[in-house]
N, C-alpha and C positions, 0 to 999 in steps of 0.2 A: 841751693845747698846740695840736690841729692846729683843735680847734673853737673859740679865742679867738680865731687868727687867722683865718681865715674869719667870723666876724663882726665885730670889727678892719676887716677889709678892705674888708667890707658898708660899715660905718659913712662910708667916703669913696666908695665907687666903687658904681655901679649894680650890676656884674655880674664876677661869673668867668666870663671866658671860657670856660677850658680848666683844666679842674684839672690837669692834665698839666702843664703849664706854670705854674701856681701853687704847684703842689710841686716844683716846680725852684726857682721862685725864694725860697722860702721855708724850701728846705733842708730841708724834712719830707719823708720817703716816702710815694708817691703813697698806697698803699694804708691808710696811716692816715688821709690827706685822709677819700679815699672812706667810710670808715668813720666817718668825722666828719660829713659829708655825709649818709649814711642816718638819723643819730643826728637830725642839728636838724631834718631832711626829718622825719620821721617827729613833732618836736613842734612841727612848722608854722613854726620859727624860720628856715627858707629853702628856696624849692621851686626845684626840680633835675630838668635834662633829661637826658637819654643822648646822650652823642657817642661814635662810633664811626668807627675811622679802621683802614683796612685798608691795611701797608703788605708788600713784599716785604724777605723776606730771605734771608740767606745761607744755606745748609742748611752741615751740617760738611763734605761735602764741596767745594761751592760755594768753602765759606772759604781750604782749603788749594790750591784752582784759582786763588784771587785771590791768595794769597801766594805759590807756585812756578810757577803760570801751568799752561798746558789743555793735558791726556795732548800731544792731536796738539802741542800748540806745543813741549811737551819731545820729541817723539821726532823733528819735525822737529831743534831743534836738536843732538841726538844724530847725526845723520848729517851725514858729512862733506860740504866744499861741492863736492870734486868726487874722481871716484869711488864706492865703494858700499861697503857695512860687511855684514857675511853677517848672517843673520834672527835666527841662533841668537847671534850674539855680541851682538845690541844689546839683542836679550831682556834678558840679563845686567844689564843695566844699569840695568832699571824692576820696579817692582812688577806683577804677572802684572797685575792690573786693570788698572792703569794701561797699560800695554802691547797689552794689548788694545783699549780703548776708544780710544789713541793711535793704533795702525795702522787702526781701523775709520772713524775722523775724519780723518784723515792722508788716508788711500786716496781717501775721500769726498770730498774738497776736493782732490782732486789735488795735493797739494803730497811725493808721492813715490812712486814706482815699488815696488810690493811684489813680490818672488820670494826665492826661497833669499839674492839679496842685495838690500838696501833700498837708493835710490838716490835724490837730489834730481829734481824735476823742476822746481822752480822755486827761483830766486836768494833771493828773502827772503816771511816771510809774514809778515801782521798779527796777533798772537793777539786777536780780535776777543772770544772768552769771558772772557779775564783782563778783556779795555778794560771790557765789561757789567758784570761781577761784581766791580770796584773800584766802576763809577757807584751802583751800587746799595747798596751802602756806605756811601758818602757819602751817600745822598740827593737824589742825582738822578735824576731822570725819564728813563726809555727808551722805542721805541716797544714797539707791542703785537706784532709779531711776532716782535723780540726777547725780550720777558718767556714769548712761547711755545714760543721753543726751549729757553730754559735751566729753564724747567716742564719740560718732555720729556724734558729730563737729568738731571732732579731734581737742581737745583743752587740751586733756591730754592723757599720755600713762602711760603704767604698768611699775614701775622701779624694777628689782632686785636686793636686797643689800644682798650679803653671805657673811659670817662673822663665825666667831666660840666661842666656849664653850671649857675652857678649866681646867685638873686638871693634879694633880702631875701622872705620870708613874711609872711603877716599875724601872727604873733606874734613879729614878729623886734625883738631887744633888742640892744645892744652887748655886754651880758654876758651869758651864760644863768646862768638862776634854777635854783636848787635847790630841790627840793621834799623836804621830811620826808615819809617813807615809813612811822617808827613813831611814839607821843605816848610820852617816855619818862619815868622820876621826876624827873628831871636838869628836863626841859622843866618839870612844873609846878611843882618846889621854885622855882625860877628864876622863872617867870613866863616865859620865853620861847616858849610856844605859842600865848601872842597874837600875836606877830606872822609864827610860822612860816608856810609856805604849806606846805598837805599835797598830797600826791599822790593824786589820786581811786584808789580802787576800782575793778577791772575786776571785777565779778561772773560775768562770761560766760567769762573765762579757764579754760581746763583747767590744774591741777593737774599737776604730773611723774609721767610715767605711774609705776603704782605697780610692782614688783621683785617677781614673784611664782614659782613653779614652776609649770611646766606638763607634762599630762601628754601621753605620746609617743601619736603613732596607733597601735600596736602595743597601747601598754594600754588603751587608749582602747577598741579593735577586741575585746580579751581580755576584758574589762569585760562589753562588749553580749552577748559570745559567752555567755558563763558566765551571763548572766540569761534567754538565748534558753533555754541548756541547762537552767536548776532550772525556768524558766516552762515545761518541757515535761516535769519531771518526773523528771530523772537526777542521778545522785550525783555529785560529785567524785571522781575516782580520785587517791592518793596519787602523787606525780611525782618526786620528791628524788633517783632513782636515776637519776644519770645516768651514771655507769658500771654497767656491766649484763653479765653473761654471755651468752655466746654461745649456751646452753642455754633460756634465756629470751627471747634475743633472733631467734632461726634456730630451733633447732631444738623447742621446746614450739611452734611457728608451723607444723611440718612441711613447713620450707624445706632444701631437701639439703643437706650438706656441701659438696656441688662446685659449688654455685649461685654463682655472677659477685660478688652483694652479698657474700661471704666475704672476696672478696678484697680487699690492702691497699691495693688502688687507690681502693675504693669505701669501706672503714671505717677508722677508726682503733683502732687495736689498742693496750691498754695494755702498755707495757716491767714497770712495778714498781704495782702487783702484775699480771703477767701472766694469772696464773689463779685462779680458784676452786674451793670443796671443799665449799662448802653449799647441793645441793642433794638435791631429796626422791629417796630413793635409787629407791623401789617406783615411781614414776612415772618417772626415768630409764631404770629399766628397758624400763617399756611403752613408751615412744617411743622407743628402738632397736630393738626390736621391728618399730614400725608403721615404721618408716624402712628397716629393713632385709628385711621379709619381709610386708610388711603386714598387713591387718586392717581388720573394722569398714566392710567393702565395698572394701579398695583392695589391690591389689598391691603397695603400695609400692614401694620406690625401686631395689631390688636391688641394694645394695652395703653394702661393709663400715662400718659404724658406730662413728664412735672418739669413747672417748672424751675424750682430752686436745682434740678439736677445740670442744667441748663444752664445756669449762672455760675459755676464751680469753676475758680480761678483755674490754670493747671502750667505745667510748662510743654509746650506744643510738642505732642508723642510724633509730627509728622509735618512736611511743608505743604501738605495738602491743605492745612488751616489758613495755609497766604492765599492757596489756588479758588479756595469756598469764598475768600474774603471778594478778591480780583472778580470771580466769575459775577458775583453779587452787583458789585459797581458795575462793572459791562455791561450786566441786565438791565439797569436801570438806567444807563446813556443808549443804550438800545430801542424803550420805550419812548424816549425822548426826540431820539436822531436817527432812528434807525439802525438795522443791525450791522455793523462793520467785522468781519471775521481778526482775530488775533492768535498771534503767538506768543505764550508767556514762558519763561524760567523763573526757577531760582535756586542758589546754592545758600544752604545757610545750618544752623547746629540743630539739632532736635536733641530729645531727651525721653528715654525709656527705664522705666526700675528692673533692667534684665540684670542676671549673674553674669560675672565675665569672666570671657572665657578667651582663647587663641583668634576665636570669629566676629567676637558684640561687647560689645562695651555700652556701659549704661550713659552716654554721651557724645553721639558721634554728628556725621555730615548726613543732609540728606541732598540729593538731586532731585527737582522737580520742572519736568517740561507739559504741557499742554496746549493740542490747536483746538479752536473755537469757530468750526464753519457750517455751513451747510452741506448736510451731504456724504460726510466722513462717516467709514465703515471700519471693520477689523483689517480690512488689506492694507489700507492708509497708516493706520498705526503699526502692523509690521513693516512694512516701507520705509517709515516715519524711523523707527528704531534702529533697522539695520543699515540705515544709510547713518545715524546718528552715534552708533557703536562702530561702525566703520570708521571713522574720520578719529576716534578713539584708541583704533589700532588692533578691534577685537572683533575681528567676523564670523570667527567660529561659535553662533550661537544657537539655542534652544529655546522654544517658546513651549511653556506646559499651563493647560487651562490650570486656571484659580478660583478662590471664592473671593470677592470682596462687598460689603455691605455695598460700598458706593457705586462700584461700577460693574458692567453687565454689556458683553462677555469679558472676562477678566483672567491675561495671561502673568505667569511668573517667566522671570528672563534669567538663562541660565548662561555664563559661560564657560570655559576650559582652564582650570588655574596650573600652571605646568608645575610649581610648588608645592602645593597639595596633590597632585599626579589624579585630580576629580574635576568633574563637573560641581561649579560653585553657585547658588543662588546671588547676581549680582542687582536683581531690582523684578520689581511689580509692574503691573499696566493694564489698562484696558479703556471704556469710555463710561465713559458718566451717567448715571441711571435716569431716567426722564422724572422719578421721583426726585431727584436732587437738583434738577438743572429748572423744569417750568416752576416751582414755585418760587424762582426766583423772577422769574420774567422772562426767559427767553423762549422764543416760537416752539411749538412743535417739531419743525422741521431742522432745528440746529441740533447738531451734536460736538462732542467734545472728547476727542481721546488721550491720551495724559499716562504719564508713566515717573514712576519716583525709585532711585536709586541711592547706594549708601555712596562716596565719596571716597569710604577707605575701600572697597571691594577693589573696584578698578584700578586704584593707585598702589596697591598692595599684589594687585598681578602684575601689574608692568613693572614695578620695579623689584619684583621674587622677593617680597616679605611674605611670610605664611602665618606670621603673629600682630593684631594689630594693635597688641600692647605696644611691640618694636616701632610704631608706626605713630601713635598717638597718645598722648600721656606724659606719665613723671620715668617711665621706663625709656625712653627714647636714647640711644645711643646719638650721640653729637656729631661724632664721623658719618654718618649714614648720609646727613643735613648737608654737611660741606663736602660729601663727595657725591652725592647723586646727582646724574644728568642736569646740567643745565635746560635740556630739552629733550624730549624724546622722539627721535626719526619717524620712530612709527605712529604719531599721532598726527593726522591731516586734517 
């Protein structure tokens, strides 16, 4: 309808003025003209200019100023003509804003005396805001100093109306031609694809992009990790437990009962089932032992060892509860077959009661790698890491001693976040204390060094996240998923 008349109208007249006005007069909504207009514009059948008309209007409050008239003009007429009405009683009478802005324009314009009693200083006034903010309404012109006080009082804003101009194209017809888009059976039983007109072929057209899944940086990140970890040589550690005893989790780590991580502030503790009753009784033993009286070179802890603290369900604050598990079994095929050196990982979710914040989230990835040989020192495990963050894509790193219950010497690993424009804590390490490792069975002479990292740190610097709510969770932008790297160059 809106593109017959528009060519209709071609047919007698040079030009459309103002499509604004030709969808007034023709009782059609502008916005279909327009839409009619891009349509023949676009197959040559009428070419079209932009008009663009900037007018003022009313804001909602402006509006109710034009129809009850301006704060000061009501609180003048609120005051009687002679004598005074007190502050607090004319208040009464207006809305707090209004009242306010009434005695601050009122005052301003001298048209009344303001104390404890408000009082006329003058016989009558003009409400010179209502006279503007009707003109404007209507459609008349005011000056520019005018339009710049009731700007000021945001009582009007800039409206723009785009619209067009339009005339005949070089392919302009009085009717537009349909073009057949398919050749159907109908068309050749009939004969009528002799005289149909087809629509060309756009060959250069893209297709609707195609509906696919994509995978998250998280697994993306998990992926490279796991091919760094086998392309250097280590096994996959089992991960499925993610509820885990507190014997596995604390204490096989030779971390005290009275250590801060115990508490329910930092773990989550299972209600049903609370506890457990399956573990190895002969090694429970030895590590109450070395906890309560030491051994194996250490004093240990000097206090009483329980064990109900020990059986307390929890959900695993670290993957170090898979590495206590693995190390355990090793030791005991060790005793049997001798000792065979290993390399273990594992990537999998751990769980902490932390506040979250831009950096920790009470739910995240842990990494966890560990060699098991004869002989391994601190150089081996710096070696060990920087050849391991290399192939990662991140060589610019920091080693700063640490404390860890379990292991001794024990560094934190620091790298460069170029997003946060700081040095980031990206993971822990060191080797495993001879109080953790012989009472499980393994020689004297074996050591172990090992190091655990979070999973968003790393995936969050390569790909310039500095929030890992953006990253992990119910906040996650969906564009992030389907446009981030397929792969990233820098990870070998």
């Amino acid at each position: 309808m809106a593109e017959q008349a528009i060519l209709s109208y071609l047919e007698t007249h040079e030009e459309i003025a103002d499509s604004g006005n030709f969808a007034a007069e023709c009782g059609i909504d502008h916005a279909e003209i327009v839409n009619a207009i891009k349509s023949l514009h676009g197959f040559l059948y009428v070419e079209s200019q932009d008009i663009k008309k900037e007018t003022w209007v009313l804001t909602d409050e402006g509006k109710r100023y034009a129809a009850e008239g301006s704060p000061e003009a009501q609180l003048f007429l609120a005051v009687p003509a002679e004598g005074s009405i007190a502050k607090d009683e004319l208040q009464k009478k207006f809305d707090p804003a209004i009242f306010k802005i009434g005695c601050s324009q009122a005052g301003k314009n001298k048209w009344v005396e303001m104390g404890r009693q408000v009082s006329r200083k003058v016989v009558q006034v003009e409400d010179k805001v209502k006279d503007l903010l009707l003109k404007i309404q209507k459609g008349q012109v005011i000056g520019q100093a005018d339009i710049n006080s009731l700007k000021a009082r945001k009582l009007i804003v800039l409206q723009t109306w785009k619209g067009y101009s339009v005339r005949k194209g070089p392919s302009y017809a009085p009717q537009r031609e349909k073009f057949a888009t398919d050749l159907t059976r109908e068309n050749l039983q009939s004969g009528d694809w002799k005289k149909l007109k087809f629509k060309e072929y756009n060959f250069n057209a893209k297709g609707p992009p195609s509906e696919c899944g994509h995978l998250h940086p998280l697994n993306k990140m998990k992926d490279c990790i796991k091919r760094i970890f086998r392309m250097m040589g280590f096994e996959e550690m089992p991960t499925n437990r993610y509820v885990e005893s507190s014997f596995w989790n604390f204490d096989a780590l030779f971390q005290p009962q009275q250590h801060p991580a115990r508490d329910s502030h930092d773990t989550f503790f299972l209600k049903t089932p609370s506890t457990t009753m399956q573990l190895p009784e002969d090694y429970v033993e030895r590590v109450k032992q070395v906890h309560e009286s030491g051994g194996y070179g250490s004093r240990g802890y000097n206090y009483e060892w329980k064990r109900e603290e020990a059986n307390k369900n929890l959900l695993r604050t670290h993957t170090t509860a898979i590495s206590s598990r693995m190390l355990y079994k090793l030791a005991q095929d060790t005793k049997q077959n001798g000792f065979t050196p290993k390399k273990y990982f594992s990537i999998d979710r751990v769980f902490r009661n932390e506040a979250v914040d831009r950096t920790h989230l009470a739910e995240f990835h842990q990494i966890e790698g560990l060699i098991c040989d004869r002989g391994l020192t601190l150089g081996h495990l710096i070696g060990v890491l920087e050849d391991f963050f290399k192939r990662l894509g991140m060589s610019n790193l920091r080693f700063k001693p640490a404390y860890n219950p379990y292991t001794e010497p024990s560094m934190e690993i620091f790298s460069y976040h170029e997003g946060f424009g700081k040095w980031v804590e990206i993971g822990n390490s060191g080797m495993f204390r001879p109080e953790m490792l012989q009472p499980m069975g393994f020689p004297e002479d074996v050591r172990v060094i090992a190091w655990g990292l979070s999973l968003e740190r790393p995936t969050m610097i390569l790909y310039g996240i500095d929030n890992i709510r953006d990253l992990f969770g119910h906040r996650v932008d969906l564009d992030l998923i389907k446009k981030s790297p397929l792969c990233l160059i820098g990870i070998k």
